[in-house]
C-alpha positions as a LaTeX table, in Angstrom:
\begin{tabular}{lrrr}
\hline
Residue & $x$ (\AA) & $y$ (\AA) & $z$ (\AA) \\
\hline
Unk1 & $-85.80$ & 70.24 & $-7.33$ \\
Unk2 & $-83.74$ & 67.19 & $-8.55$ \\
Unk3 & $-83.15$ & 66.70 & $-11.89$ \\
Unk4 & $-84.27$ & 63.75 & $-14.00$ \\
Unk5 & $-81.75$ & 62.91 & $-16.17$ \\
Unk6 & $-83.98$ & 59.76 & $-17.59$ \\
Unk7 & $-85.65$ & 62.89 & $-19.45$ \\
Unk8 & $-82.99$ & 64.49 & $-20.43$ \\
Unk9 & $-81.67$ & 61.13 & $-22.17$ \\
Unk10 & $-84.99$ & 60.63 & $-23.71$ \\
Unk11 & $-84.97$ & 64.22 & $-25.48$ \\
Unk12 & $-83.70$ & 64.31 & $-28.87$ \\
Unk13 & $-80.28$ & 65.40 & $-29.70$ \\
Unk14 & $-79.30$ & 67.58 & $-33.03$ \\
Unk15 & $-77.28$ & 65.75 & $-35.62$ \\
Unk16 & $-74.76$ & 68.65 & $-35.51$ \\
Unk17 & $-73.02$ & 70.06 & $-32.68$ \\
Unk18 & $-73.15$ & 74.00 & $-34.21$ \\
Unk19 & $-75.94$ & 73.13 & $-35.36$ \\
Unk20 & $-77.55$ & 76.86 & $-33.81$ \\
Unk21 & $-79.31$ & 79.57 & $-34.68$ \\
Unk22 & $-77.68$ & 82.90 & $-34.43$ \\
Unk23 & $-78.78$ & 83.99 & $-31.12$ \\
Unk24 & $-77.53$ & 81.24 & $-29.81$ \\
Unk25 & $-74.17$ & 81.14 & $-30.86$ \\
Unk26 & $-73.96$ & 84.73 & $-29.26$ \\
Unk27 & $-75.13$ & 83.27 & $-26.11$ \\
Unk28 & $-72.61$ & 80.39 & $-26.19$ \\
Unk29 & $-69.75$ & 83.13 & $-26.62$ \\
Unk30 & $-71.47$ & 85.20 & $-23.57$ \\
Unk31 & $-71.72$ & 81.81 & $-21.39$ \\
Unk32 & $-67.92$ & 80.78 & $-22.26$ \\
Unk33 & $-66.61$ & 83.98 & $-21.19$ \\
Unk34 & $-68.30$ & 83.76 & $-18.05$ \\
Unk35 & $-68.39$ & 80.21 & $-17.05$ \\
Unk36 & $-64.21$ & 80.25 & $-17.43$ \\
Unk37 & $-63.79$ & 82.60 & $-14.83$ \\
Unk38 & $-67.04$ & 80.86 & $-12.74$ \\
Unk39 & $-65.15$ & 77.82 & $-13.23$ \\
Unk40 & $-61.67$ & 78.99 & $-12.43$ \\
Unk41 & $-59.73$ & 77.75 & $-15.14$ \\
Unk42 & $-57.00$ & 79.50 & $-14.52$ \\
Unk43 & $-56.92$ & 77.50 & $-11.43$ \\
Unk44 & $-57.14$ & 74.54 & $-12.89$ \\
Unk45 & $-54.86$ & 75.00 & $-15.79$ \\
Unk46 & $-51.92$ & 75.67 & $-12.93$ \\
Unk47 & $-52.43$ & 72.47 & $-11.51$ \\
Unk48 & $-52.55$ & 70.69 & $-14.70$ \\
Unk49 & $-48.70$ & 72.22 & $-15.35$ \\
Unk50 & $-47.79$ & 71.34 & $-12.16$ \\
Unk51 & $-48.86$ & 67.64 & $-13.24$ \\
Unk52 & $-47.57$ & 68.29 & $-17.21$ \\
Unk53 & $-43.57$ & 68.88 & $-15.33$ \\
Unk54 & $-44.07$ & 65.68 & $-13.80$ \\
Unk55 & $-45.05$ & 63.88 & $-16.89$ \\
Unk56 & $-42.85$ & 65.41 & $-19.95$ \\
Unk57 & $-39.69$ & 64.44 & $-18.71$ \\
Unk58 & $-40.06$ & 60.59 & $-18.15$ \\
Unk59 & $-41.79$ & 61.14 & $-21.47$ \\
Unk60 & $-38.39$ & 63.08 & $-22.72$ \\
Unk61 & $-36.69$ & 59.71 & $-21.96$ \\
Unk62 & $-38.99$ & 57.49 & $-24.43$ \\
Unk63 & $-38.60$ & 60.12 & $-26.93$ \\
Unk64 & $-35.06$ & 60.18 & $-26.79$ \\
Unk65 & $-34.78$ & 56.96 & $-26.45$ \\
Unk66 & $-36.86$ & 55.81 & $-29.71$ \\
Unk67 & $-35.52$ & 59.07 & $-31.90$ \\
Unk68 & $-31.44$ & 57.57 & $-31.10$ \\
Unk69 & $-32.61$ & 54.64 & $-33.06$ \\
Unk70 & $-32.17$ & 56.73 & $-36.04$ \\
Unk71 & $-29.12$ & 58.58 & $-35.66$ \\
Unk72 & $-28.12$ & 61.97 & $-33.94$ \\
Unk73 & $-29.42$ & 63.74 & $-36.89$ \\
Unk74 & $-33.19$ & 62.94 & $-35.81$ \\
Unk75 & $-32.59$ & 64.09 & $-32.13$ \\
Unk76 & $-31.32$ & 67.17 & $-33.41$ \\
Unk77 & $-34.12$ & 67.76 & $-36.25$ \\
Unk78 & $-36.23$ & 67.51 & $-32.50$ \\
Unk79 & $-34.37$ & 70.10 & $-30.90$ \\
Unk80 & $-34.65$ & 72.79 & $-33.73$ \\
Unk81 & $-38.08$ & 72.25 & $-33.91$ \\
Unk82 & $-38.57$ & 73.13 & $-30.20$ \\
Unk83 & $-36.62$ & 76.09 & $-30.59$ \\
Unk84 & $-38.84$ & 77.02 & $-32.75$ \\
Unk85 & $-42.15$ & 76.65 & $-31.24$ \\
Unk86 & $-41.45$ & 77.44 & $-27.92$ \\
Unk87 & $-41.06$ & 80.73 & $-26.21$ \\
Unk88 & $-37.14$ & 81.79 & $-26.16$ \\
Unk89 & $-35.02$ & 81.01 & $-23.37$ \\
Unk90 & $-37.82$ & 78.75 & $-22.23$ \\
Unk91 & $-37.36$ & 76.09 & $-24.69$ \\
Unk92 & $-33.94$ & 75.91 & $-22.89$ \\
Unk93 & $-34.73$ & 73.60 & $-20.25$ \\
Unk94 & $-36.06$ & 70.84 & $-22.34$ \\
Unk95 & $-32.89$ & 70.89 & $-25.23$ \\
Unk96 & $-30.47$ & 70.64 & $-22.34$ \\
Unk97 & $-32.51$ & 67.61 & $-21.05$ \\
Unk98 & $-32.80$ & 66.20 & $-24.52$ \\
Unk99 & $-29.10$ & 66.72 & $-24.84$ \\
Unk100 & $-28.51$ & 65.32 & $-21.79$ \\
Unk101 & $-30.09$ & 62.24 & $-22.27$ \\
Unk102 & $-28.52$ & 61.62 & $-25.82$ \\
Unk103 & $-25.03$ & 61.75 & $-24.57$ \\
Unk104 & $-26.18$ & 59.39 & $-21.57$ \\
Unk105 & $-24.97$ & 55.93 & $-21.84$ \\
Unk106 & $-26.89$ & 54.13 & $-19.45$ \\
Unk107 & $-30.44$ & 55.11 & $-21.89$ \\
Unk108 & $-30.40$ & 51.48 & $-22.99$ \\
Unk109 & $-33.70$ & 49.71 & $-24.26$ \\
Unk110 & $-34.48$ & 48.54 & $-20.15$ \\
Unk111 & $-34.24$ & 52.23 & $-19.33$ \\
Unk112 & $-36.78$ & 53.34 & $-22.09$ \\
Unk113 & $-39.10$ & 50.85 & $-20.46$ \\
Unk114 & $-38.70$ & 52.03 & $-17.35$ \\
Unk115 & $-39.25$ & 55.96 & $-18.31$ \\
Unk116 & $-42.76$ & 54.36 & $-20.35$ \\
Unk117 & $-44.04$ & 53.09 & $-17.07$ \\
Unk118 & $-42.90$ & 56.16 & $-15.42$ \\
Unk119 & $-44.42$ & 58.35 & $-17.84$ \\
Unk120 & $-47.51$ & 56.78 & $-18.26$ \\
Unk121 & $-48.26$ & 56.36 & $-14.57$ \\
Unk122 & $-47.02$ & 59.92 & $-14.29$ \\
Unk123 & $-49.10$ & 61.20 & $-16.87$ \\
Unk124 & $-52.38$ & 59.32 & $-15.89$ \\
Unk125 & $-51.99$ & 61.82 & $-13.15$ \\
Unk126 & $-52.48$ & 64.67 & $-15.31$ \\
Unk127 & $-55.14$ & 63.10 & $-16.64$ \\
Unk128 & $-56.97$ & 62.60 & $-13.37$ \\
Unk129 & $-56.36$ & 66.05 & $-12.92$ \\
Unk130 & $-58.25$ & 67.05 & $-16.31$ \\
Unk131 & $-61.36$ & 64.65 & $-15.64$ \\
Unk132 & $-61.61$ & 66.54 & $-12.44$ \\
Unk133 & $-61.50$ & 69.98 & $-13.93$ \\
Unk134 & $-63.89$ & 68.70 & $-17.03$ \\
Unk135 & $-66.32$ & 67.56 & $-14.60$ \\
Unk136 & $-66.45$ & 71.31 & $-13.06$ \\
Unk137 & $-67.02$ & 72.69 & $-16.77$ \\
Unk138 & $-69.69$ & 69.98 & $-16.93$ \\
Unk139 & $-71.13$ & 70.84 & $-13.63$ \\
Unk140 & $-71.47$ & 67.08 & $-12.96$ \\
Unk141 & $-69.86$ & 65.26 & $-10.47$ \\
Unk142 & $-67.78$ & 62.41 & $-11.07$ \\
Unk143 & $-70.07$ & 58.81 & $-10.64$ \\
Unk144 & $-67.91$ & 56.28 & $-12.26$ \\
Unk145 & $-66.29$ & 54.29 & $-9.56$ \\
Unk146 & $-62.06$ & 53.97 & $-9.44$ \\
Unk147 & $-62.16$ & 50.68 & $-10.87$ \\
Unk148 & $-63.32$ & 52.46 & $-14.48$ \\
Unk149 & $-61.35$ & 55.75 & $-13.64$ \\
Unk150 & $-58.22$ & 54.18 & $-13.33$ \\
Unk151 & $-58.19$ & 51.84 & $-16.94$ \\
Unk152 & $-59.45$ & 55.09 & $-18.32$ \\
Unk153 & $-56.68$ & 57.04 & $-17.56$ \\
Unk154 & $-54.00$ & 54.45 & $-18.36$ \\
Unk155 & $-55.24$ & 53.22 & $-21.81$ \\
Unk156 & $-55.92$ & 57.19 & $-22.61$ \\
Unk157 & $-52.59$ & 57.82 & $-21.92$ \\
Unk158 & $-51.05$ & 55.57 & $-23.30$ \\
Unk159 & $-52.65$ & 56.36 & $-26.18$ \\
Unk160 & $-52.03$ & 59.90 & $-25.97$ \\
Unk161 & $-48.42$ & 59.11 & $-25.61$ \\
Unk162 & $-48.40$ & 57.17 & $-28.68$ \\
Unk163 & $-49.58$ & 59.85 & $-30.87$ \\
Unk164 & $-47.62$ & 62.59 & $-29.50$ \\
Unk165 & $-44.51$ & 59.97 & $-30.29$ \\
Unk166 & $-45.82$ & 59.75 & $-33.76$ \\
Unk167 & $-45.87$ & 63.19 & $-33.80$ \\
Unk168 & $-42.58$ & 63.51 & $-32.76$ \\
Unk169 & $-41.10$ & 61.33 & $-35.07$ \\
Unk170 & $-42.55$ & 63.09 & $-37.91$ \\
Unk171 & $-40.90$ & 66.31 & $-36.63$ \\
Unk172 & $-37.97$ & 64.70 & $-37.65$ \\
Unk173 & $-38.18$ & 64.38 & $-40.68$ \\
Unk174 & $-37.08$ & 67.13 & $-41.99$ \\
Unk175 & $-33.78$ & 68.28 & $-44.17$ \\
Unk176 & $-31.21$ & 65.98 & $-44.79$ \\
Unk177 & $-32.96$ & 63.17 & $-42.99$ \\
Unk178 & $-36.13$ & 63.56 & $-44.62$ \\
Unk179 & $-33.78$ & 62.77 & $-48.07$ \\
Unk180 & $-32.48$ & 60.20 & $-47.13$ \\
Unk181 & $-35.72$ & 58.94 & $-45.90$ \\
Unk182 & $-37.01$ & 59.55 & $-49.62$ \\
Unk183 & $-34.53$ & 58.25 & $-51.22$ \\
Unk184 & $-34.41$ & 54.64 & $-49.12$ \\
Unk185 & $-38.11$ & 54.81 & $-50.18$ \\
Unk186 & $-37.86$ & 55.49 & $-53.38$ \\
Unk187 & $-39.23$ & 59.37 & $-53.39$ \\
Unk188 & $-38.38$ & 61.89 & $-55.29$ \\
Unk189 & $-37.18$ & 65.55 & $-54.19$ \\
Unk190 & $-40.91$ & 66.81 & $-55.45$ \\
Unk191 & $-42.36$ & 64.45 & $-52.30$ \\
Unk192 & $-39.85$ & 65.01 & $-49.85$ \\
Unk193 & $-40.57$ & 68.96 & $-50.41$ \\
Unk194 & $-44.09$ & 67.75 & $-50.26$ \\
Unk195 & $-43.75$ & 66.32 & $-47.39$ \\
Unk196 & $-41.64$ & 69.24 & $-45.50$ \\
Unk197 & $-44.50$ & 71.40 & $-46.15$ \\
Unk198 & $-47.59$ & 68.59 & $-45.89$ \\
Unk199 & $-46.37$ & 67.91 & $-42.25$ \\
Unk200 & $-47.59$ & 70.35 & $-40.31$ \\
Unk201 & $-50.92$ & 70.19 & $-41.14$ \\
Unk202 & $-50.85$ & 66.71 & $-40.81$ \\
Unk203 & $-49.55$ & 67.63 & $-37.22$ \\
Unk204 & $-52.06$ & 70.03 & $-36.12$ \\
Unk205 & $-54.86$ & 67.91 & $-37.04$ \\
Unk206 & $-53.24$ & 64.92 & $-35.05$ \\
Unk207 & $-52.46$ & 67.09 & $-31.82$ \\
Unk208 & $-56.83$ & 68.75 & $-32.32$ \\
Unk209 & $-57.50$ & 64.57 & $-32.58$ \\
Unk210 & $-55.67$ & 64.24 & $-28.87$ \\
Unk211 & $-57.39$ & 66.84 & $-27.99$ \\
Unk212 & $-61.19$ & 66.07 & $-29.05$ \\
Unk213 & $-60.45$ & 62.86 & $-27.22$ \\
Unk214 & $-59.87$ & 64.21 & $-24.10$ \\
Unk215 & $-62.98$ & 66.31 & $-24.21$ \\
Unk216 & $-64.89$ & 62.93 & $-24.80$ \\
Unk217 & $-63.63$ & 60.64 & $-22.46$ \\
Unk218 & $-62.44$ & 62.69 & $-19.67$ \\
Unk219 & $-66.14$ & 64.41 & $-17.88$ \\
Unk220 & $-68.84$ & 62.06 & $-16.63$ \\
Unk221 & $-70.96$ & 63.42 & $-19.43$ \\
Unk222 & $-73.07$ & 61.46 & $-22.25$ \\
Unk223 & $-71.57$ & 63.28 & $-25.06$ \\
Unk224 & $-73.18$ & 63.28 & $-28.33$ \\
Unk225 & $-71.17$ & 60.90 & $-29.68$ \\
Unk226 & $-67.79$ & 61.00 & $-30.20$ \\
Unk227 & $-66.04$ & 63.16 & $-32.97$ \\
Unk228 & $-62.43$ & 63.39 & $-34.75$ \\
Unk229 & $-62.43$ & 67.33 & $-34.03$ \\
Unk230 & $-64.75$ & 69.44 & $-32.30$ \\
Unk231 & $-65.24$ & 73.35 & $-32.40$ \\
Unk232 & $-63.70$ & 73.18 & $-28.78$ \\
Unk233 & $-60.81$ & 71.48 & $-29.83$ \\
Unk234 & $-60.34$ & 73.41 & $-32.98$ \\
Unk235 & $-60.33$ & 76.74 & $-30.98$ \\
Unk236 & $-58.24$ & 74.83 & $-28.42$ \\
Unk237 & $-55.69$ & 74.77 & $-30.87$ \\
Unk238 & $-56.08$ & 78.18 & $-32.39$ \\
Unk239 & $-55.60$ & 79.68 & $-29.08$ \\
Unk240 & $-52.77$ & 78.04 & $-28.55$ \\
Unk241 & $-50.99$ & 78.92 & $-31.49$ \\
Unk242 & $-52.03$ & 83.19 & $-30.89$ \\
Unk243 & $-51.13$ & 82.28 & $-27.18$ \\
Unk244 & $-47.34$ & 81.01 & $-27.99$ \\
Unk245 & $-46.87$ & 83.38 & $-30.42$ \\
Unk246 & $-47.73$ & 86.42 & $-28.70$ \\
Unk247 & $-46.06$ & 85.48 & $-25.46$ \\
Unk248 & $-42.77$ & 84.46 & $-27.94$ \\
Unk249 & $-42.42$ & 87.88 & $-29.19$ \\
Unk250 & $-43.62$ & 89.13 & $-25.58$ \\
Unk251 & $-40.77$ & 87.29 & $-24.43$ \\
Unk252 & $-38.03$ & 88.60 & $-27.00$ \\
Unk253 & $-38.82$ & 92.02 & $-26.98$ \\
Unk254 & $-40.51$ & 93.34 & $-24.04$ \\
Unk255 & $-40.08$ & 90.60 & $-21.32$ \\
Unk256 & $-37.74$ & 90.76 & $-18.40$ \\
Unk257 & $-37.50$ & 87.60 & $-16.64$ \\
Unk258 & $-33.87$ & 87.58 & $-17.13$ \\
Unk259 & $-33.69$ & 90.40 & $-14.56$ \\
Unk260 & $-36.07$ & 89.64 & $-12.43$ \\
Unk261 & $-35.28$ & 85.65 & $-12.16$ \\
Unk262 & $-31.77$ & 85.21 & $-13.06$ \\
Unk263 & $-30.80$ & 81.71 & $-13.80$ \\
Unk264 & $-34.10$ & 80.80 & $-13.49$ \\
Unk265 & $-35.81$ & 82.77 & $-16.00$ \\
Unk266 & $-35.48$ & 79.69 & $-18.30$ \\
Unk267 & $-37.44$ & 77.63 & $-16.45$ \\
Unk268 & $-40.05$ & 80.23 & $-15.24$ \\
Unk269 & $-41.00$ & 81.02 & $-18.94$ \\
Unk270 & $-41.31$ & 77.34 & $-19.75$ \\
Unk271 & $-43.86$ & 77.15 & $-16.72$ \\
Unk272 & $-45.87$ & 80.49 & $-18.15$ \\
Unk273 & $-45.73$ & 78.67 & $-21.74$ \\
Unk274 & $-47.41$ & 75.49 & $-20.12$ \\
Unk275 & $-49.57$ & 77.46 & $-18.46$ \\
Unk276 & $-50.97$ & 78.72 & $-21.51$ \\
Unk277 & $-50.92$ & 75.63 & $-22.85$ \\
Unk278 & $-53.37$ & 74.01 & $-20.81$ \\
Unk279 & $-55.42$ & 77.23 & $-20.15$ \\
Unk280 & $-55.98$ & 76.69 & $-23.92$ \\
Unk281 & $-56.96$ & 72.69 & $-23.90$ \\
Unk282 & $-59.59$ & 74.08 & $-20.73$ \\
Unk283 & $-61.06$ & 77.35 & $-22.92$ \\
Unk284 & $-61.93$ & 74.82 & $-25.62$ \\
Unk285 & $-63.33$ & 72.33 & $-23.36$ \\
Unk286 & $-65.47$ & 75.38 & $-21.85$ \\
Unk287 & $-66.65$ & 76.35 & $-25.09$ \\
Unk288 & $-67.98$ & 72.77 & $-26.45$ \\
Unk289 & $-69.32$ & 72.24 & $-23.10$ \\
Unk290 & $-71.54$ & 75.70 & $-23.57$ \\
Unk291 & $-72.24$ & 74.23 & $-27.07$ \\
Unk292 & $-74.28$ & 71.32 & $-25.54$ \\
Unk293 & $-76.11$ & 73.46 & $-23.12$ \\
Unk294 & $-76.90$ & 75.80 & $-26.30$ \\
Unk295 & $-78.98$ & 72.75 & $-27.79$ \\
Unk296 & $-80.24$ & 72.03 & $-24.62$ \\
Unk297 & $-81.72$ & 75.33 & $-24.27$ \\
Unk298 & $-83.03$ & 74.98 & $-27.92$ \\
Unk299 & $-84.75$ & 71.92 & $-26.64$ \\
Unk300 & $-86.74$ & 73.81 & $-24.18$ \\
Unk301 & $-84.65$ & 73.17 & $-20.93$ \\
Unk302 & $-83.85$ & 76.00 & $-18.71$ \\
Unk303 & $-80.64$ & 77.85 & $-18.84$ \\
Unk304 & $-79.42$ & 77.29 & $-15.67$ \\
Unk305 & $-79.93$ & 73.48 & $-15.48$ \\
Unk306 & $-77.57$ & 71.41 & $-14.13$ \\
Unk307 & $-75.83$ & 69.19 & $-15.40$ \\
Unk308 & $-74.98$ & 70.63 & $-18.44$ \\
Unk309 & $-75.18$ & 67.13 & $-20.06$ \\
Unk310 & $-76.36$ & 63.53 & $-18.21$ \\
Unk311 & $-74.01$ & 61.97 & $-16.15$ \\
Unk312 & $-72.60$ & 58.27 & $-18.00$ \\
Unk313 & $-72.85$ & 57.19 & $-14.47$ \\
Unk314 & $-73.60$ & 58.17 & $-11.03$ \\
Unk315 & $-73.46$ & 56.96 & $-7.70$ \\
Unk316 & $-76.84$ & 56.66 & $-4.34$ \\
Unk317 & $-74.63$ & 60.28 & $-3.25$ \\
Unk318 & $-74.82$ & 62.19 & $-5.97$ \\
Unk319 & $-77.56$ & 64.75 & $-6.83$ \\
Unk320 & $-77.98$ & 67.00 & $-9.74$ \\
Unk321 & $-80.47$ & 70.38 & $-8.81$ \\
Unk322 & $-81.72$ & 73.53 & $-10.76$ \\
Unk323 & $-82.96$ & 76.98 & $-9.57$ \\
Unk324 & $-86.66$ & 76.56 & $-9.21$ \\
Unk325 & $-88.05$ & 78.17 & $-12.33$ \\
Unk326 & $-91.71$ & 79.88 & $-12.49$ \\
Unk327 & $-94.78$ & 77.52 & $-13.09$ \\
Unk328 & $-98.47$ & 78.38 & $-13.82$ \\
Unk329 & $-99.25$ & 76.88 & $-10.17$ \\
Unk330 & $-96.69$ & 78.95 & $-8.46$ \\
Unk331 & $-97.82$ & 82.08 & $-10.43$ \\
Unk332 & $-101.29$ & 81.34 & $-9.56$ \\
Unk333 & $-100.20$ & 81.18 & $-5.60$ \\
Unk334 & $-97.89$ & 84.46 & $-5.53$ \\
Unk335 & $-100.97$ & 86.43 & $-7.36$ \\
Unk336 & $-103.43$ & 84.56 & $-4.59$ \\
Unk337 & $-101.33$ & 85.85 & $-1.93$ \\
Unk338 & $-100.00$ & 89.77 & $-3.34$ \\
Unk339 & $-102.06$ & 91.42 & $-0.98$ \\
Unk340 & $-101.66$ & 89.73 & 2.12 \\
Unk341 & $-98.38$ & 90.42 & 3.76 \\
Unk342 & $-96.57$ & 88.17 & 6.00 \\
Unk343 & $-100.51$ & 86.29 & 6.24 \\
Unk344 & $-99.47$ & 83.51 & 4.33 \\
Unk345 & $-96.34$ & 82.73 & 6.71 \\
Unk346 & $-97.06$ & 79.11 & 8.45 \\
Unk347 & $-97.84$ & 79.22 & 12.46 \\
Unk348 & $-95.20$ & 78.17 & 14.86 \\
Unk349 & $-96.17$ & 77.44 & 18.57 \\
Unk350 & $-95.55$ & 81.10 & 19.64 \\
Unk351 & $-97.01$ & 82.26 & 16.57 \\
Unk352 & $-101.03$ & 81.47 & 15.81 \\
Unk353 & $-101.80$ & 82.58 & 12.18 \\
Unk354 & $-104.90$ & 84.82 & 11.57 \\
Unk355 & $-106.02$ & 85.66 & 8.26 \\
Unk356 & $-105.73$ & 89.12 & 7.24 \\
Unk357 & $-106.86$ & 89.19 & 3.68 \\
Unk358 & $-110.76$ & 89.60 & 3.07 \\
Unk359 & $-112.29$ & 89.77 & $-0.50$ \\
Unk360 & $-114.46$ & 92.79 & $-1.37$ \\
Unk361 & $-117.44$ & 91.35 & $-0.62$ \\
Unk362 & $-116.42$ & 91.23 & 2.85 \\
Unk363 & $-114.87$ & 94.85 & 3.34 \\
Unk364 & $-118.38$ & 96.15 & 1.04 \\
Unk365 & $-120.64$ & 94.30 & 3.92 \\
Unk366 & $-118.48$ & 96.15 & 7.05 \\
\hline
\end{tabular}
């Protein structure tokens, strides 16, 4: 039967999102696991890296571009610090395309402008790609018309872009350059150290805060309102981190892609590491979207309700339906009609209908 979402706008919502008791949380853990695979993430998170090689390399270009402002010592600060979070020879591709681009010549200021608008029309198409597969976690098809899409995935990444630069520029900072830093500012060693070690966190936080935006703005689903980090965005990153590790040390001790792909082994590990990367960013949307259909359920609606959440908007074609769930009326019928076989079945032109059921009064007086 179709779904009113007026109702579900009217019911109250909790003031916390984990707000759960314990059974529930157990249930959200049992729905995430399933729902991923019902959902095909895996799926998903392959076209999202076929969309994230599209995007990171006109992004390499602003990067680049922006980091040469402050010397050669910055781009290489960069380059360590890939090497060190990615995956072995998969971080390979991107330093020799960093490298690349700092010896260029021709990266002037009109060329950085140019790789923007390439990047951020490139990378609106990964986002396109992610409000698709957040509407299939949602289980809510997408109502907002093109004219609201498309501003929405330009502004968000543009946005996006500008924090991961920020991020990127505090990379940077590190050794040497992070002294001099502190000294043109007047610091003294105690902050710089403070700062080597302060970053990261800083970091993490900043990357969870691009991430708990997505999850808001990207399904055509009334969230709760929106938050600096979510659970899904804080497992989101956790998983990530466990993911690149493990598949690091996979990689330097038991992997053979060098055999197996030659010259391309590089660039085939860098794929698997993206891979992971946005299978991550999809488990954590999974998991706050089973969240909201935990306090759902706490509010009395039925499990298997669809959508998980109310749609922001939705067009005439669009219809949200439920499995038919049990109702004192329906009880009432199946009990009326237990002992009657196929009597109840409605008459057709070749079929007349005679009743076959007679009450005990009936079968007492024969």
């Amino acid at each position: 039967m179709p779904l009113n979402t007026k109702d579900l706008e009217a019911e109250e919502s909790p003031t916390e999102p984990t707000d759960l008791s314990r059974h529930s949380w157990w249930g959200v853990l049992r729905r995430s696991a399933a729902n991923s695979n019902a959902n095909n993430l895996t799926d998903w998170a392959a076209a999202l890296t076929y969309y994230s090689v599209l995007s990171i390399f006109p992004a390499l270009i602003v990067v680049t571009a922006l980091l040469g402002l402050l010397g050669p010592a910055a781009t290489q600060s960069l380059i360590d610090t890939v090497r060190s979070i990615g995956p072995g020879s998969g971080t390979d591709l991107l330093v020799n395309a960093i490298r690349q681009l700092q010896s260029s010549r021709s990266l002037s200021g009109g060329v950085a402008i140019a790789g923007l608008g390439v990047a951020l029309w490139t990378a609106s198409g990964y986002l396109g790609a992610f409000i698709r597969a957040a509407n299939s976690i949602y289980r809510t098809p997408e109502g907002r018309p093109i004219w609201k899409t498309l501003p929405l995935r330009v502004g968000l990444t543009a946005l996006m872009v500008g924090i991961i630069a920020v991020c990127a520029i505090g990379i940077t900072f590190t050794g040497s350059l992070a002294g001099r830093a502190g000294r043109w500012l007047g610091w003294g060693s105690g902050a710089v150290t403070t700062w080597e070690i302060g970053k990261w966190p800083v970091l993490i936080v900043l990357v969870a805060l691009v991430i708990a935006l997505l999850y808001w703005a990207a399904p055509n689903a009334r969230q709760y309102g929106f938050r600096w980090l979510t659970p899904g965005s804080a497992l989101a990153v956790l998983i990530w981190i466990a993911a690149s590790a493990g598949f690091t040390l996979y990689v330097g001790f038991f992997g053979s892609y060098n055999k197996v792909y030659g010259s391309l082994a590089g660039a085939v590990v860098f794929l698997v590491w993206l891979w992971l990367t946005n299978l991550a960013i999809l488990l954590g949307a999974q998991f706050d979207a089973e969240l909201a259909r935990a306090r759902r359920i706490e509010q009395g609606r039925p499990e298997d309700a669809e959508p998980i959440l109310p749609p922001r908007e939705r067009s005439d074609t669009d219809t949200w339906t439920r499995k038919p769930s049990a109702t004192p009326v329906s009880a009432a019928l199946r009990r009326a009609f237990a002992g009657c076989g196929d009597s109840h079945r409605p008459a057709t032109r070749h079929h007349r209908q005679e009743p076959t059921c007679q009450d005990n009064s009936t079968e007492s007086r024969s």
